[in-house]
Backbone as CSV, one residue per row, in Angstrom:
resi,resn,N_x,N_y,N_z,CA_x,CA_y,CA_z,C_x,C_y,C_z
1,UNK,42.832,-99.783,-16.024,42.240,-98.660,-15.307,40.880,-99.043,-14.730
2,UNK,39.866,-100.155,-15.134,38.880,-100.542,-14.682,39.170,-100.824,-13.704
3,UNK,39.647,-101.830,-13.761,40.036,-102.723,-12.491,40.379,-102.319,-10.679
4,UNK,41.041,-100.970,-11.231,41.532,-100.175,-10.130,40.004,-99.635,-9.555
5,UNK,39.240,-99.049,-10.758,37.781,-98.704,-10.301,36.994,-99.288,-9.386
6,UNK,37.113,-100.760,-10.370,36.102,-101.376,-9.509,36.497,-102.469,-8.722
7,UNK,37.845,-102.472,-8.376,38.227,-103.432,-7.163,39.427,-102.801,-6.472
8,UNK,40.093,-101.973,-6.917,40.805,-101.354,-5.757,40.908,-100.373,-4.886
9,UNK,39.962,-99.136,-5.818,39.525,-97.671,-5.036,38.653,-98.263,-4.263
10,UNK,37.813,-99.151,-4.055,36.746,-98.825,-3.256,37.829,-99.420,-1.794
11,UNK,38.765,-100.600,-2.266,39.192,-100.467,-0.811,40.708,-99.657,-0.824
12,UNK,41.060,-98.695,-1.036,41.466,-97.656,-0.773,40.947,-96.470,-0.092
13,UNK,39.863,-96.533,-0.459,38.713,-95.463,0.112,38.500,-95.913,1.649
14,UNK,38.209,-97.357,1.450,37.602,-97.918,3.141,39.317,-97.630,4.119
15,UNK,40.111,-97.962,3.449,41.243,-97.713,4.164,41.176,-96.008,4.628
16,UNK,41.318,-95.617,3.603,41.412,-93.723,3.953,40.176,-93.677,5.274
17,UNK,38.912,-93.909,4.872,37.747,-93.381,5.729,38.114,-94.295,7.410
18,UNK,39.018,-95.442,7.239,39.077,-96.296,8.362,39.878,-95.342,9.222
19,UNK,41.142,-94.858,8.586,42.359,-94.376,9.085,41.565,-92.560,9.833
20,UNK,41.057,-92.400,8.827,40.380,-90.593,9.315,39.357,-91.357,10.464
21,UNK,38.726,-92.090,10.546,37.798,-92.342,11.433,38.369,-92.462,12.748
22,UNK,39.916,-93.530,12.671,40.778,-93.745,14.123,41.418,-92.187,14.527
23,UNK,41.409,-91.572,13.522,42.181,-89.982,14.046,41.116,-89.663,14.629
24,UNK,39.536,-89.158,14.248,38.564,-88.517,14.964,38.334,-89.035,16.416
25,UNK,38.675,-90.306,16.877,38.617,-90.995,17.833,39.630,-91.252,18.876
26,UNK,40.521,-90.180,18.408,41.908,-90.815,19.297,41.977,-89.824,20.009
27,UNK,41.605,-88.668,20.329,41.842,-87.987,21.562,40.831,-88.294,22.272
28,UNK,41.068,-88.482,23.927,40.222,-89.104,25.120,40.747,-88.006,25.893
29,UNK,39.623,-87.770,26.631,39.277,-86.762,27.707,39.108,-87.640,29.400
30,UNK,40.278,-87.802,29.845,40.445,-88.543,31.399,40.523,-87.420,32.388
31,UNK,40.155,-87.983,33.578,39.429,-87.194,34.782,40.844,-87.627,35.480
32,UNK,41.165,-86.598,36.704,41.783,-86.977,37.528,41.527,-87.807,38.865
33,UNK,42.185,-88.409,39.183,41.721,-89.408,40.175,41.715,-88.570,41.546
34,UNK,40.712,-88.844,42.586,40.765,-88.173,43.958,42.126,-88.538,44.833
35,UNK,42.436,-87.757,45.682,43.433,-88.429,47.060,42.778,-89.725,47.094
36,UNK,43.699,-90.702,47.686,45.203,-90.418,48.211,45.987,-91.039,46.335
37,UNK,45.087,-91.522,45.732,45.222,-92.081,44.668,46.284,-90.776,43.736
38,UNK,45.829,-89.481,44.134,46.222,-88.884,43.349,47.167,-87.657,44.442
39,UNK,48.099,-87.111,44.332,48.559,-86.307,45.279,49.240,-84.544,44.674
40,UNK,49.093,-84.069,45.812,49.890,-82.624,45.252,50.241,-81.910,46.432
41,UNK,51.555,-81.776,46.697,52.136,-80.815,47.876,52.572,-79.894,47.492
42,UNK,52.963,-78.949,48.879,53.919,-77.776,48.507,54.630,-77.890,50.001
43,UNK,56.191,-78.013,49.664,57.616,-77.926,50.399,57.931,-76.666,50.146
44,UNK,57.880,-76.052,51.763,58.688,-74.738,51.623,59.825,-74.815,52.762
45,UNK,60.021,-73.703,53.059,61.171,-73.368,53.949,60.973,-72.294,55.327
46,UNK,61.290,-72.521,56.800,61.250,-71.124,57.425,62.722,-71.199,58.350
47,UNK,62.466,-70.172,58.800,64.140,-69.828,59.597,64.083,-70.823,60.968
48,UNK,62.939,-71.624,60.911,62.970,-72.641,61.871,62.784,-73.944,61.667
49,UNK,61.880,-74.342,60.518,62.239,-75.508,59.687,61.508,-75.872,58.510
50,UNK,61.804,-76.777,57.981,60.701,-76.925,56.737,59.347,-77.169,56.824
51,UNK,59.362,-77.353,56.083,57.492,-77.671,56.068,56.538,-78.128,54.938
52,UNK,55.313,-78.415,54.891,55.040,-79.298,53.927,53.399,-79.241,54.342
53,UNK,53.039,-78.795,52.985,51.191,-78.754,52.889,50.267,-79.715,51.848
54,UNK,49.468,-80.183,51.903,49.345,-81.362,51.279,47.564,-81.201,50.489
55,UNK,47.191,-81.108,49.022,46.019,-81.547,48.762,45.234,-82.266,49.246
56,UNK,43.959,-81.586,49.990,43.472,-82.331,50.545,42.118,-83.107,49.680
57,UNK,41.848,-82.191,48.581,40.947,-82.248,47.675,41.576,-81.650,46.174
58,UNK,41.048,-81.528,45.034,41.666,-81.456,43.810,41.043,-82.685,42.386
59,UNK,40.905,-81.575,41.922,40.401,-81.727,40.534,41.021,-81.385,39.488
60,UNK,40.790,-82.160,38.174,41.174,-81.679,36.709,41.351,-82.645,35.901
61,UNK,41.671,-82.305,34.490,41.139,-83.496,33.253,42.999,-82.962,32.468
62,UNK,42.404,-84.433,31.655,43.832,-84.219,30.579,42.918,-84.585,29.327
63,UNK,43.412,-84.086,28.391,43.280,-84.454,26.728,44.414,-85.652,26.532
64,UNK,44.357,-86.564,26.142,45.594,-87.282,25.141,45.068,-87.759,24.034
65,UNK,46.137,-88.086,23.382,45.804,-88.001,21.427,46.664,-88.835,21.150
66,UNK,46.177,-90.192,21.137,47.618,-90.906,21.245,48.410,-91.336,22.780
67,UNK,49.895,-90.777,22.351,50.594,-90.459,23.227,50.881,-89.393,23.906
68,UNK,50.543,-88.285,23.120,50.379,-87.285,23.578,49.374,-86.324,24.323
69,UNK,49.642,-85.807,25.196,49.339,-84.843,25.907,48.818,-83.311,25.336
70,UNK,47.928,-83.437,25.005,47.263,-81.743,24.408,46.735,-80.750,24.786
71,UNK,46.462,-81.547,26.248,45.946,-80.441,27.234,45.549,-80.954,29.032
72,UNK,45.748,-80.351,29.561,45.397,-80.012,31.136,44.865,-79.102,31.644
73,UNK,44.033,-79.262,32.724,43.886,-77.977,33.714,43.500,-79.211,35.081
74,UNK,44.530,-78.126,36.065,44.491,-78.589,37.593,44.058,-77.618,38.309
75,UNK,43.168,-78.273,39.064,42.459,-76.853,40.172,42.680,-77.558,41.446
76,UNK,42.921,-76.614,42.450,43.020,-77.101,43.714,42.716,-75.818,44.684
77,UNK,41.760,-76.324,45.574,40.819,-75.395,46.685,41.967,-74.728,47.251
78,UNK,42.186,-73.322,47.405,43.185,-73.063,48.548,43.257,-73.441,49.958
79,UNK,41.633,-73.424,50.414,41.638,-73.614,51.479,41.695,-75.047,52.180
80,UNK,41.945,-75.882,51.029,42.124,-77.357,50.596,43.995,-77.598,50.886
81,UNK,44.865,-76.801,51.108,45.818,-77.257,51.358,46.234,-77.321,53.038
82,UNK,46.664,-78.412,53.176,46.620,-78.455,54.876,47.739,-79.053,55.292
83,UNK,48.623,-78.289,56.504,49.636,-78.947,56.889,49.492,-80.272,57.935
84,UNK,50.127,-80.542,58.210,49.927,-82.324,59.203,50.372,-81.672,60.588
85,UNK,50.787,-80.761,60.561,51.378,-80.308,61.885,50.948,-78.972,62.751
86,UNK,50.543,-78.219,61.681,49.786,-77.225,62.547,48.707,-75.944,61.758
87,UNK,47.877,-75.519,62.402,46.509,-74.885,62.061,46.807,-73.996,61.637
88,UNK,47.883,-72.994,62.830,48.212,-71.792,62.682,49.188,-71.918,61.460
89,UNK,49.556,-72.548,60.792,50.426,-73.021,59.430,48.688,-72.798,58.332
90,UNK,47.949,-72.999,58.440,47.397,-73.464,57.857,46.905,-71.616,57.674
91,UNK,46.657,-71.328,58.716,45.660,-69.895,58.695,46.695,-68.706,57.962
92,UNK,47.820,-69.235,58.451,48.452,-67.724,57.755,48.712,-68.251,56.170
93,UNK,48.548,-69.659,56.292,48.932,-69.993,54.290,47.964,-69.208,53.968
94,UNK,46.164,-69.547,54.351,45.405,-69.312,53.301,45.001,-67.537,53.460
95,UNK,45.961,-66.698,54.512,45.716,-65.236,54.689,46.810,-65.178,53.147
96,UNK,48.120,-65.565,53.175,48.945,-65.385,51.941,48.093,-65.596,50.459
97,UNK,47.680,-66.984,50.586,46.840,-67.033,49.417,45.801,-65.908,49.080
98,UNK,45.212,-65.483,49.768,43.995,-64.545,49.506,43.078,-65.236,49.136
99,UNK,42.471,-66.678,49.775,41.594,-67.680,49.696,40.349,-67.117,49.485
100,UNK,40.075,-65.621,50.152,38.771,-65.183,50.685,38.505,-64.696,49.040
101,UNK,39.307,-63.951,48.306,39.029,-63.500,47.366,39.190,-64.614,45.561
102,UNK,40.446,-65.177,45.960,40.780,-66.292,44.812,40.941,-67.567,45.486
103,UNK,39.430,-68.220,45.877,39.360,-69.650,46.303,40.554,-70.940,45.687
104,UNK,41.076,-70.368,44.468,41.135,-71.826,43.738,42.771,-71.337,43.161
105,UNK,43.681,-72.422,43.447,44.975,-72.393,42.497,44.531,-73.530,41.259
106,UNK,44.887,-72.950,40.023,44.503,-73.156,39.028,46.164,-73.251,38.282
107,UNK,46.151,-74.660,37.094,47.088,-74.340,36.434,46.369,-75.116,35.065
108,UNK,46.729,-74.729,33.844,46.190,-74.762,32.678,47.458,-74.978,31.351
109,UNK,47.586,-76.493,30.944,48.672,-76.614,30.097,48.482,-75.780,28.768
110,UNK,49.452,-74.844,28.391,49.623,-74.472,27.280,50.331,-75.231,26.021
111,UNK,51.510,-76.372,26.303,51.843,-77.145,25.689,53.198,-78.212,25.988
112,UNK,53.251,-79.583,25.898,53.628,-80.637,26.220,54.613,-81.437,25.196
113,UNK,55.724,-80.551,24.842,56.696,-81.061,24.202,57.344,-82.221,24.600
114,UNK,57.512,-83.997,23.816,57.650,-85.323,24.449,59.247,-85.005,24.144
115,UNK,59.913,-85.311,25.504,61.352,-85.599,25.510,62.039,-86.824,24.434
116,UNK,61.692,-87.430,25.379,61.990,-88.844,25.686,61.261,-90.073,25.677
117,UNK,61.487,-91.347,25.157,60.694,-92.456,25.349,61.656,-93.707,26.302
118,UNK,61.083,-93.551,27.426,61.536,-94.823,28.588,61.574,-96.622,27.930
119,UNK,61.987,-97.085,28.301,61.841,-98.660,28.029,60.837,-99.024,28.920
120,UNK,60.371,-98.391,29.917,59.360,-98.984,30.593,57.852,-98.225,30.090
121,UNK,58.090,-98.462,28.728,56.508,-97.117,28.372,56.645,-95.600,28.730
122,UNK,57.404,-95.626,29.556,57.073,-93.848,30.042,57.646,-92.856,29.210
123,UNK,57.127,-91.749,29.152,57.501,-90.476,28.502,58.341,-89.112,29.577
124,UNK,58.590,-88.696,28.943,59.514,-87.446,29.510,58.855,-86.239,28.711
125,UNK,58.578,-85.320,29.318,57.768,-84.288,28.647,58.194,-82.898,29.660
126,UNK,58.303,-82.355,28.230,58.722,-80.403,28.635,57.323,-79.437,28.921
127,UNK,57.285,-79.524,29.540,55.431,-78.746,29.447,55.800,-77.866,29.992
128,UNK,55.225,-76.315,29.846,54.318,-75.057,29.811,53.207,-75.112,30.081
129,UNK,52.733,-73.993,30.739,51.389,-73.443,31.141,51.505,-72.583,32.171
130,UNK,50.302,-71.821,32.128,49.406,-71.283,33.217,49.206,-71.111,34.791
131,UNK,50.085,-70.688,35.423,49.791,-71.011,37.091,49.692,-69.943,37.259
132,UNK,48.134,-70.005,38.075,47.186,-68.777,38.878,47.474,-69.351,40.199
133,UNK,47.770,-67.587,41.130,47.707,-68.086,42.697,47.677,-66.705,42.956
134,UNK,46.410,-66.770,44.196,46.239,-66.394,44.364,45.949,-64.437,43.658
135,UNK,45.555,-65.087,42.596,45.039,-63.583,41.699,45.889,-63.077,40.455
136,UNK,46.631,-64.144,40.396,48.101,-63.881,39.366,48.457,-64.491,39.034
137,UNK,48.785,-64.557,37.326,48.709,-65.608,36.605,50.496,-65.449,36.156
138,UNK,51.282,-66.770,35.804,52.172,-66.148,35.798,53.070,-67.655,34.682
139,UNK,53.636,-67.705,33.787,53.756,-69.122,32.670,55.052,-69.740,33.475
140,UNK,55.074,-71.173,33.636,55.947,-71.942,34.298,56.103,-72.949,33.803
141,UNK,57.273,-73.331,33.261,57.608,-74.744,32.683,58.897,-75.320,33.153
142,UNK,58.293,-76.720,33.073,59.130,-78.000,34.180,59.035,-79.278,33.539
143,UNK,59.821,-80.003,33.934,59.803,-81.475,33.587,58.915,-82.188,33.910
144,UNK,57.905,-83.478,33.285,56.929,-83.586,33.794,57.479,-85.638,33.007
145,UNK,57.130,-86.335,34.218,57.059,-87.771,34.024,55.581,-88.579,33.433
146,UNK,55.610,-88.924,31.967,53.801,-89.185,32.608,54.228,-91.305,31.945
147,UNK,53.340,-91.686,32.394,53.833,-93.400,32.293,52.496,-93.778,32.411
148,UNK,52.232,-94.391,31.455,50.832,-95.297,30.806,50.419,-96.309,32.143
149,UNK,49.044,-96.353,32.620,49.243,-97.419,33.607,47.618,-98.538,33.313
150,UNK,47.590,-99.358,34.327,46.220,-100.534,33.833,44.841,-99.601,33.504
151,UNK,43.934,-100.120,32.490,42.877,-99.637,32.357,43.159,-98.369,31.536
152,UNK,44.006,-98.029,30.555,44.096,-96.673,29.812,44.589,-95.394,30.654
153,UNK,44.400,-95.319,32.137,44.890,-94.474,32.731,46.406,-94.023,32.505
154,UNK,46.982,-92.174,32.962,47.803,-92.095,32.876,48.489,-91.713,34.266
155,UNK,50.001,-91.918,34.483,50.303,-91.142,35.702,50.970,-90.108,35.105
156,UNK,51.493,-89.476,35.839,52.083,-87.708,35.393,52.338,-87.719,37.178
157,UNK,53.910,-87.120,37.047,54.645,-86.839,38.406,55.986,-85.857,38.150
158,UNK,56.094,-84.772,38.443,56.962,-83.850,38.608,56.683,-83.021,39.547
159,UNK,57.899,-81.962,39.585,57.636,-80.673,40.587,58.032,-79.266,39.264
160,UNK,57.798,-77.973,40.405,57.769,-76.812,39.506,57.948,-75.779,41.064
161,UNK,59.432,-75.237,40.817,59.412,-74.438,41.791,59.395,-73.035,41.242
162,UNK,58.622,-72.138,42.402,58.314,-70.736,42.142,58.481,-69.663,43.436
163,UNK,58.705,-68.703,43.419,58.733,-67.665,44.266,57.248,-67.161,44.605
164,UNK,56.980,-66.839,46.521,55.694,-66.406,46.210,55.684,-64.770,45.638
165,UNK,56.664,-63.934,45.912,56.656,-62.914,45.478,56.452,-62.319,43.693
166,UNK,56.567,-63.049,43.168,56.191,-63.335,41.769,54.638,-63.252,41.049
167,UNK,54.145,-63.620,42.808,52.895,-63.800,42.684,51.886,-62.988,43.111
168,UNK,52.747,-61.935,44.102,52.110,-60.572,44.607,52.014,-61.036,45.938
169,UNK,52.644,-62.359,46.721,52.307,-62.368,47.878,53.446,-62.020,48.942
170,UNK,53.038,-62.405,50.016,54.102,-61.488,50.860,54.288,-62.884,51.793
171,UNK,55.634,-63.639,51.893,55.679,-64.848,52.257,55.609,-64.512,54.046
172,UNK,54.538,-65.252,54.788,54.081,-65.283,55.792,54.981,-65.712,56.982
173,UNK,54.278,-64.691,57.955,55.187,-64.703,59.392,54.476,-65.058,60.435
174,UNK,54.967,-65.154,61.885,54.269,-65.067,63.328,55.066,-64.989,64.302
175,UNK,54.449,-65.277,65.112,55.127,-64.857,66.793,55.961,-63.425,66.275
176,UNK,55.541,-62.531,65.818,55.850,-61.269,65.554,57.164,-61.060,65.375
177,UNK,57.018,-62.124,64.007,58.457,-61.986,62.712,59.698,-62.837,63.448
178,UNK,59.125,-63.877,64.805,60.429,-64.384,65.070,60.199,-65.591,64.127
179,UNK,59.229,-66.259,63.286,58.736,-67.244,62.304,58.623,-66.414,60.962
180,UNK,59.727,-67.028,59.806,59.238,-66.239,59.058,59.916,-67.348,57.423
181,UNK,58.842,-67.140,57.098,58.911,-68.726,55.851,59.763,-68.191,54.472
182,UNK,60.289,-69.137,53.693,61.434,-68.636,52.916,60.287,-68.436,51.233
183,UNK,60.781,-67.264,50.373,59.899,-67.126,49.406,59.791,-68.120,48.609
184,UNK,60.588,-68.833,48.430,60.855,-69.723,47.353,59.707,-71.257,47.435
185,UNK,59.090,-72.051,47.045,58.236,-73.038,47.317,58.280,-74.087,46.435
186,UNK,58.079,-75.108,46.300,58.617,-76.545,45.292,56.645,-77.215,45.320
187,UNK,56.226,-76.992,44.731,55.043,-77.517,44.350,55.461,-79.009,43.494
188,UNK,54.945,-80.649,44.649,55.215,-81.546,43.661,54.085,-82.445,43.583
189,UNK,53.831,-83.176,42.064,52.795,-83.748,42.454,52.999,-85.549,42.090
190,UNK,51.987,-85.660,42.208,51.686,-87.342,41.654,50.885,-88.206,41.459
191,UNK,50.592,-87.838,40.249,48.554,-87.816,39.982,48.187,-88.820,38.908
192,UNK,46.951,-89.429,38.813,46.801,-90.160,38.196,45.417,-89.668,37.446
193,UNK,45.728,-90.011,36.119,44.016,-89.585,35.345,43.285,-90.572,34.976
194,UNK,42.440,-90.494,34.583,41.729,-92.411,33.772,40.132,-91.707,33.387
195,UNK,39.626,-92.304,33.087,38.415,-92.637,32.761,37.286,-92.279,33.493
């Protein structure tokens, strides 16, 4: 019983305090990377053709703990989404959004259940959360890809489709309702976080 005293608890102890010390240290707080490095669209639909709006700016952080994923929040300017093809696309998005009143689409992970483990490192993850638009918050969960990349960074790439009516908006028209866009919208992204 000495012996254990005085030559094996003490390194039992350094083991325990080593092991609690790597837990206090293992969740990291990574930034999201700017365009073009990092991306986020929205594909919709009108009775004349598709269409496609693109982050032009966008922010947000991840928690990981490990391998896991414990937390997110993505913000993106409304008035920050911009089509490649036309203005008047652009003016009636951000009249739908209600830009003037709720500047910012916001989404906020509630939680990141791991599917799957890839042979190429990557994970498969069920995530939940939070999507605010335009003044209305509303819980959406989707498949989400995230894959370890150089320098500790992570990527994360899926989509999450939603109705705007869900959201209190009224999916936008012109040339007096002979243009008129379909409710439904596919928000996809492909973003990278790091350090």
């Amino acid at each position: 019983m000495r012996s254990l005293r005085s030559g094996r608890l003490p390194v039992l102890l350094s083991l325990v305090a080593a092991a609690w010390a790597g837990q206090s240290v293992a969740a990291q707080d990574l930034a999201l990377r700017p365009a073009p490095e990092s991306r986020i669209w929205v594909d919709g639909t009108s009775n004349k053709s598709d269409w496609t709006v693109e982050a032009k700016a966008l922010t947000g952080t991840f928690t990981i703990e490990g391998e896991t994923v414990t937390g997110a929040r993505i913000e993106v300017p409304s008035e920050k989404l911009e089509s490649p093809r036309s203005k008047i696309m652009d003016r009636l998005m951000y009249k739908t959004l209600k830009s003037g009143q709720h500047p910012s689409i916001v989404f906020t992970l509630s939680r990141a259940a791991a599917m799957a483990a890839g042979a190429d490192g990557g994970r498969s993850l069920a995530v939940t959360g939070e999507l605010a638009i335009a003044g209305v918050t509303r819980e959406v969960s989707f498949p989400v890809t995230a894959m370890p990349v150089s320098g500790g960074a992570w990527k994360f790439a899926g989509q999450v489709s939603v109705l705007l009516t869900d959201f209190d908006m009224v999916p936008p028209t012109a040339l007096f309702g002979a243009l008129h866009t379909g409710d439904e919208v596919t928000i996809r992204f492909d973003v990278v976080a790091g350090r």
